[in-house]
DRENTI-318591 format. One record per residue: residue in one letter; z, x, y of N, C-alpha, C, CB in turn. Coordinates in pm, 1 decimal. Glycine has a CB too. Layout:
N
NODE r     n.pz     n.px     n.py    ca.pz    ca.px    ca.py     c.pz     c.px     c.py    cb.pz    cb.px    cb.py
NODE A        Z        X        Y        Z        X        Y        Z        X        Y        Z        X        Y
...
***
This chain:
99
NODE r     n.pz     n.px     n.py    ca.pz    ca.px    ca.py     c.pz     c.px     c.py    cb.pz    cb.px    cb.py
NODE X   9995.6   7281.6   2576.3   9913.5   7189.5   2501.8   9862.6   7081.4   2597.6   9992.7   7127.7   2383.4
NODE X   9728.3   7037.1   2541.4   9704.6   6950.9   2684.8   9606.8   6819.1   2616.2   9599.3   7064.3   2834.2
NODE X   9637.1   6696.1   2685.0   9647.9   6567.3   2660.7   9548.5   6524.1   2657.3   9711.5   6503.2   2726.1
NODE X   9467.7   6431.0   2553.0   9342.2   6342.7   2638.8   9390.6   6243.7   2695.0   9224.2   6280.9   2559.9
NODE X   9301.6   6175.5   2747.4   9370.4   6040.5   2823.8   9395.3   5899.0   2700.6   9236.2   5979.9   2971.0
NODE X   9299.0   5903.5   2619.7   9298.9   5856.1   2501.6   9415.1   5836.9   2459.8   9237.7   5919.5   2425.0
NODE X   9471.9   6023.4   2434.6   9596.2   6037.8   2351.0   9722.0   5975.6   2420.4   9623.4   6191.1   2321.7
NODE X   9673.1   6029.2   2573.0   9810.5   5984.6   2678.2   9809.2   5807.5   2687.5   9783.1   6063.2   2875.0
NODE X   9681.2   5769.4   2675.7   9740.4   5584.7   2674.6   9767.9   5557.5   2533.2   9607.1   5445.9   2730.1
NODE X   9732.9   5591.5   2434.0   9787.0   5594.9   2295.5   9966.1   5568.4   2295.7   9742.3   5755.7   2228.6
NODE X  10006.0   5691.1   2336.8  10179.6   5688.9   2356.9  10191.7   5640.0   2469.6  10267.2   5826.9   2356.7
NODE X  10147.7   5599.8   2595.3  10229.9   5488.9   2637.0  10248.0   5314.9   2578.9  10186.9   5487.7   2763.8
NODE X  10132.5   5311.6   2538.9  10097.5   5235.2   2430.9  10211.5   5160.7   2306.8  10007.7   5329.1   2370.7
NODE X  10225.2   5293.6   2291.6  10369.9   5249.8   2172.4  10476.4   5280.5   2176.2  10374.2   5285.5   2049.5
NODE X  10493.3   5349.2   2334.1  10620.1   5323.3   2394.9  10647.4   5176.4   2446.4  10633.0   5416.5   2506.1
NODE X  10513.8   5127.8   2457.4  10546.4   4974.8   2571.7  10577.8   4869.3   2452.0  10371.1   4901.3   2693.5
NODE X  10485.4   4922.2   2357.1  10516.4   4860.0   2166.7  10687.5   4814.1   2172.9  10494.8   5040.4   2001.4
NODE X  10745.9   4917.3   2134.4  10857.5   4935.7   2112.2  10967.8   4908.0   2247.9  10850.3   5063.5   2056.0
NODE X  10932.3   4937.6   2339.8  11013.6   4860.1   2442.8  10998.9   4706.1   2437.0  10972.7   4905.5   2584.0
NODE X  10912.3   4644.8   2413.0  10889.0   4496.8   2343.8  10975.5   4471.0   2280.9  10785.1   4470.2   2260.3
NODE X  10971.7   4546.6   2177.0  11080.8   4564.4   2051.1  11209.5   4506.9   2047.4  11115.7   4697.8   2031.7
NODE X  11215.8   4616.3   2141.4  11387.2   4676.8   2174.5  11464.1   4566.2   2232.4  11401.2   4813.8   2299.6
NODE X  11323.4   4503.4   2339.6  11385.1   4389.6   2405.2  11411.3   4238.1   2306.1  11282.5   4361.1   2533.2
NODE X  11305.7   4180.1   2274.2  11327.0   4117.7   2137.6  11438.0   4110.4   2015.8  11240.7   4159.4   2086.5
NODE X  11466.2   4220.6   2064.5  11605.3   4213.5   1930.5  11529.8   4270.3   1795.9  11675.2   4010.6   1884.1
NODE X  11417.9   4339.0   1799.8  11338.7   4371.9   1680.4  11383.7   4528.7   1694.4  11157.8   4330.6   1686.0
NODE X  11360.7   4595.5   1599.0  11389.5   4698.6   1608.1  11270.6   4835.0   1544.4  11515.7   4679.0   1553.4
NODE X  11247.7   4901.5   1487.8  11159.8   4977.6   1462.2  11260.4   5123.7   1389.8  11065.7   4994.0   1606.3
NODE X  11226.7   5124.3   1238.3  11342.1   5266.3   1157.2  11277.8   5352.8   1174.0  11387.8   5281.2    990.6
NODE X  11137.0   5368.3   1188.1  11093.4   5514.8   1191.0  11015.8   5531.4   1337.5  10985.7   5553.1   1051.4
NODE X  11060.3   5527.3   1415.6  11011.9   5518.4   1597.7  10908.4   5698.8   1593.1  11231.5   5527.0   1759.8
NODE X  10904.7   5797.5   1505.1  10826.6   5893.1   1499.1  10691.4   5820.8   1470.0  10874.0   5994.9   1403.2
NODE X  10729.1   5719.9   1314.1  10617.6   5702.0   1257.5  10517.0   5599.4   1315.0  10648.6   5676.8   1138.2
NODE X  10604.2   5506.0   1420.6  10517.9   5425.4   1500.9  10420.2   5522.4   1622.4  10624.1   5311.7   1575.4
NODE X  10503.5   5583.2   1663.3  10432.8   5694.7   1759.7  10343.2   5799.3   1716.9  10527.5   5769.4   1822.4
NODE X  10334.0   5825.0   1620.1  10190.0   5944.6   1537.7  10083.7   5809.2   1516.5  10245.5   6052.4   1314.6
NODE X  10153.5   5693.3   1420.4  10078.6   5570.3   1440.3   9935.6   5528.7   1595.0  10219.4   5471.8   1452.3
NODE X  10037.3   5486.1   1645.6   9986.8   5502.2   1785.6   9902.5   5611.6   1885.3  10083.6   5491.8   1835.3
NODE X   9977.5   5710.6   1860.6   9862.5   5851.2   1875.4   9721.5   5850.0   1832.5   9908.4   5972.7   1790.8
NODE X   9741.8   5818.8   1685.1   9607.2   5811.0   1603.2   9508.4   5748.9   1620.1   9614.7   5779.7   1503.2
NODE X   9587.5   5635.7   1698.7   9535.3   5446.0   1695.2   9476.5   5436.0   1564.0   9392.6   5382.4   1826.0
NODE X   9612.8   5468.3   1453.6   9628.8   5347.4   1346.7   9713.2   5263.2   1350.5   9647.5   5377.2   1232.3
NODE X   9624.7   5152.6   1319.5   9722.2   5001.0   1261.4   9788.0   5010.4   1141.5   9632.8   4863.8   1229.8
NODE X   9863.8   4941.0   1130.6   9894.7   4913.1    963.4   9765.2   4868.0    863.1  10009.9   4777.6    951.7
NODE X   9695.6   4770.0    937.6   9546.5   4773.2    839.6   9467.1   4899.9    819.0   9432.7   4679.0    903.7
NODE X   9440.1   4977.7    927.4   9412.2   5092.5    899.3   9455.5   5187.0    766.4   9446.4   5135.4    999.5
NODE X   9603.6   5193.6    804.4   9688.3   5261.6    740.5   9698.3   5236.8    590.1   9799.9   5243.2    801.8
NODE X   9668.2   5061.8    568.7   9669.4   5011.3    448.4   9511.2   5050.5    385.2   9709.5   4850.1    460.4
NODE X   9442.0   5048.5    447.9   9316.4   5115.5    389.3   9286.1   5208.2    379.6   9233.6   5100.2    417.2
NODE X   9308.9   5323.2    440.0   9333.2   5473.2    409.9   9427.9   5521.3    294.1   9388.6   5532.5    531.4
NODE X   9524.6   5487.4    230.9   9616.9   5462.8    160.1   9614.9   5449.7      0.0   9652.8   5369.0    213.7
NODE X   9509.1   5280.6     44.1   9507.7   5200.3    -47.8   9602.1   5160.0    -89.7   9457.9   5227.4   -122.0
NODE X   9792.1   5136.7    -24.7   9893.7   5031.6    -24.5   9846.9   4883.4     11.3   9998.4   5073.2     72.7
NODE X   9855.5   4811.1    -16.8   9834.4   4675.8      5.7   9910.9   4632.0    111.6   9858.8   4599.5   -104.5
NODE X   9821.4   4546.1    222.4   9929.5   4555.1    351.0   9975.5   4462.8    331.7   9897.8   4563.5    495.1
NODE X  10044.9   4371.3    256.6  10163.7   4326.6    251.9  10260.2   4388.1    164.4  10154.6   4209.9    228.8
NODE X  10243.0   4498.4    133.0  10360.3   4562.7     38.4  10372.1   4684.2    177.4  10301.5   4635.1   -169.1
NODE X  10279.6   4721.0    245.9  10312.9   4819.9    321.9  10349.9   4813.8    486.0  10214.6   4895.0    298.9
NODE X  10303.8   4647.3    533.6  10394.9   4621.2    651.2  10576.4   4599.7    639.4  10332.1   4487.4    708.2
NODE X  10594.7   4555.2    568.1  10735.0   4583.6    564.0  10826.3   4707.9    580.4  10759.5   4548.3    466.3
NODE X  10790.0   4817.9    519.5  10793.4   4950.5    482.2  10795.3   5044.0    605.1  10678.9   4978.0    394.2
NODE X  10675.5   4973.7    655.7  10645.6   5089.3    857.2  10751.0   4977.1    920.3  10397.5   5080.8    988.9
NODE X  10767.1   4873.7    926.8  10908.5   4840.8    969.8  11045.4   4870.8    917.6  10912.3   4728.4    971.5
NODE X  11068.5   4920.0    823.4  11198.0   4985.1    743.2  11274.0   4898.2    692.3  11290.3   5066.1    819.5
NODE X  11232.8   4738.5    701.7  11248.4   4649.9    602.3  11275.4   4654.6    459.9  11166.4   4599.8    608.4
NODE X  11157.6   4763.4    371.8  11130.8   4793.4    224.0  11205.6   4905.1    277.6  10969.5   4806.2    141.7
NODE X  11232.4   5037.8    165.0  11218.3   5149.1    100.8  11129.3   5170.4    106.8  11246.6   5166.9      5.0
NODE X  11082.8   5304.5    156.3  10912.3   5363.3     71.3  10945.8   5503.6     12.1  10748.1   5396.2    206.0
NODE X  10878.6   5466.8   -121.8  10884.1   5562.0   -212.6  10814.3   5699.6   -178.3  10833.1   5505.7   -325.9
NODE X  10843.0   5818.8   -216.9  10830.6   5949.7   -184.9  10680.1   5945.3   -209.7  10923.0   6056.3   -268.5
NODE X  10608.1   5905.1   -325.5  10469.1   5927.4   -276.9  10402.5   5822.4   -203.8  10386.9   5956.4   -382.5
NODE X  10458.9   5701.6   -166.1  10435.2   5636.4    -61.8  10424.5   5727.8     94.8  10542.5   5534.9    -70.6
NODE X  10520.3   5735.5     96.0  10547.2   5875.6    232.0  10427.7   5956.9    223.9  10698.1   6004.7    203.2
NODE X  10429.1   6037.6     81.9  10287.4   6122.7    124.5  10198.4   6077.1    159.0  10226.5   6189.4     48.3
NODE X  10135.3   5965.3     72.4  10026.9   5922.1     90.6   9998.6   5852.3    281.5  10021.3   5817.8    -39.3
NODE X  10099.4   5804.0    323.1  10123.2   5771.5    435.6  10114.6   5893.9    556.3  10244.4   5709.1    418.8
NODE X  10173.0   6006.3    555.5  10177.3   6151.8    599.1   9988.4   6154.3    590.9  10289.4   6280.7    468.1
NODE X   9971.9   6165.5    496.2   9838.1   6265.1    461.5   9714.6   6155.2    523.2   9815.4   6307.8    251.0
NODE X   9744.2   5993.8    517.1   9618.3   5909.7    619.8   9677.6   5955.2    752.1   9606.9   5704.8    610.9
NODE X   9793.3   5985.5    826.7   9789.1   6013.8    932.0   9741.6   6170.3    981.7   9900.3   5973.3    960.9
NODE X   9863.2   6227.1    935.5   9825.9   6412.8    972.9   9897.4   6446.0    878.7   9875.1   6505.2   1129.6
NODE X   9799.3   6543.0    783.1   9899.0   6646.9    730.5   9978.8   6760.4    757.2   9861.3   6684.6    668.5
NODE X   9954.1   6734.8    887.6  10052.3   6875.6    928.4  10192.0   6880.2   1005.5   9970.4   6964.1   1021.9
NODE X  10216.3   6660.8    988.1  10350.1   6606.9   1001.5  10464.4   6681.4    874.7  10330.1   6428.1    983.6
NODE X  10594.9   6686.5    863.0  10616.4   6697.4    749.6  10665.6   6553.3    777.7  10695.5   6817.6    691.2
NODE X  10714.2   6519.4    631.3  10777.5   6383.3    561.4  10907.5   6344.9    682.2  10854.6   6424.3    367.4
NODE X  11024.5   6444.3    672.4  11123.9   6450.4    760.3  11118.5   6396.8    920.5  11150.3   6578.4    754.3
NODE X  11012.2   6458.4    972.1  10975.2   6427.5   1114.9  10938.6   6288.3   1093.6  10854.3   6520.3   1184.3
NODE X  10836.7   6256.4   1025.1  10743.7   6111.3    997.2  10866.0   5991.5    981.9  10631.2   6121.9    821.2
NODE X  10935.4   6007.3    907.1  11056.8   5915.8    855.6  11200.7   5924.1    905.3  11071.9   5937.7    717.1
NODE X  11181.8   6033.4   1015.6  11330.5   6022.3   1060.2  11364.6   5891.5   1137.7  11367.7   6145.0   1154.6
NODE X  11462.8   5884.9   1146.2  11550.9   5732.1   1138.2  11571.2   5774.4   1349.6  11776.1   5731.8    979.5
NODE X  11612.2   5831.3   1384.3  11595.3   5857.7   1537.9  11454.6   5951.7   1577.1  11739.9   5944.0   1591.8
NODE X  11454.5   5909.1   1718.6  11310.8   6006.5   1758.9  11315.8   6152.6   1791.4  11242.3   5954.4   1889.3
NODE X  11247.1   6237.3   1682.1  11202.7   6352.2   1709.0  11091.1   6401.5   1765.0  11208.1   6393.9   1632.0
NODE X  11074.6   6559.2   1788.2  10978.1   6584.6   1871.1  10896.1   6657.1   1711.5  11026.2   6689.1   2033.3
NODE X  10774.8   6635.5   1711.5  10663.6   6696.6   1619.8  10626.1   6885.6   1669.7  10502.1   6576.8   1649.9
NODE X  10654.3   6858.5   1514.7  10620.9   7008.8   1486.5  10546.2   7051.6   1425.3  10689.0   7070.5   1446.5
NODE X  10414.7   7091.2   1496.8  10270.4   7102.9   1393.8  10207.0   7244.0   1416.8  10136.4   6975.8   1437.2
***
C-alpha cells in the first residue's frame, strides 16, 4: 500500500498531537480515532458538521471524557470511513486498521 505525502504528514501530525498529549499529562481514549481523524484532516468541527452532533456535546466524547452512544459511533465511523469497523475506531489502545 503506498502513502501520499499528504497522508504521511497527516499521521505524523497526530502522532506529534498526541505526543503533546502524553507529555502534558492529557491523555487521548481512542488514539485509533484521533489518527483516522488526522489521516482525514478532520477536526472535531469538521466532524461536528458532518454528523450534525453539536461540538460541544461531541468534543468531550473524541476525548473519552463523555460516553458515546452506539449511534453516535456510527454516525462518527460513517463521517470518517465506512470501512473502519466501530471496534478498531473506539478501541481504548492503538490498533492497526483493517479495511
Amino acid at each position: 500500500m503506498r502513502y501520499t505525502v499528504i497522508e504521511i504528514e497527516a499521521v505524523m501530525n497526530a502522532i506529534k498531537s498526541i505526543s503533546i498529549m502524553t507529555e502534558r499529562g492529557m491523555t487521548t481514549m481512542y488514539p485509533n480515532l484521533n489518527a483516522e481523524m488526522a489521516r482525514h484532516n478532520i477536526t472535531v468541527a469538521i466532524l461536528s458538521e458532518r454528523t450534525g452532533i453539536p461540538y460541544s456535546t461531541l468534543a468531550p466524547k473524541v476525548r473519552g471524557e463523555k460516553p458515546v452512544k452506539m449511534a453516535e459511533a456510527r454516525l462518527i465511523r460513517d463521517a470518517i470511513s465506512v470501512h473502519l469497523t466501530l471496534d478498531y475506531l473506539f478501541a481504548e489502545q492503538a490498533l492497526e486498521a483493517v479495511e
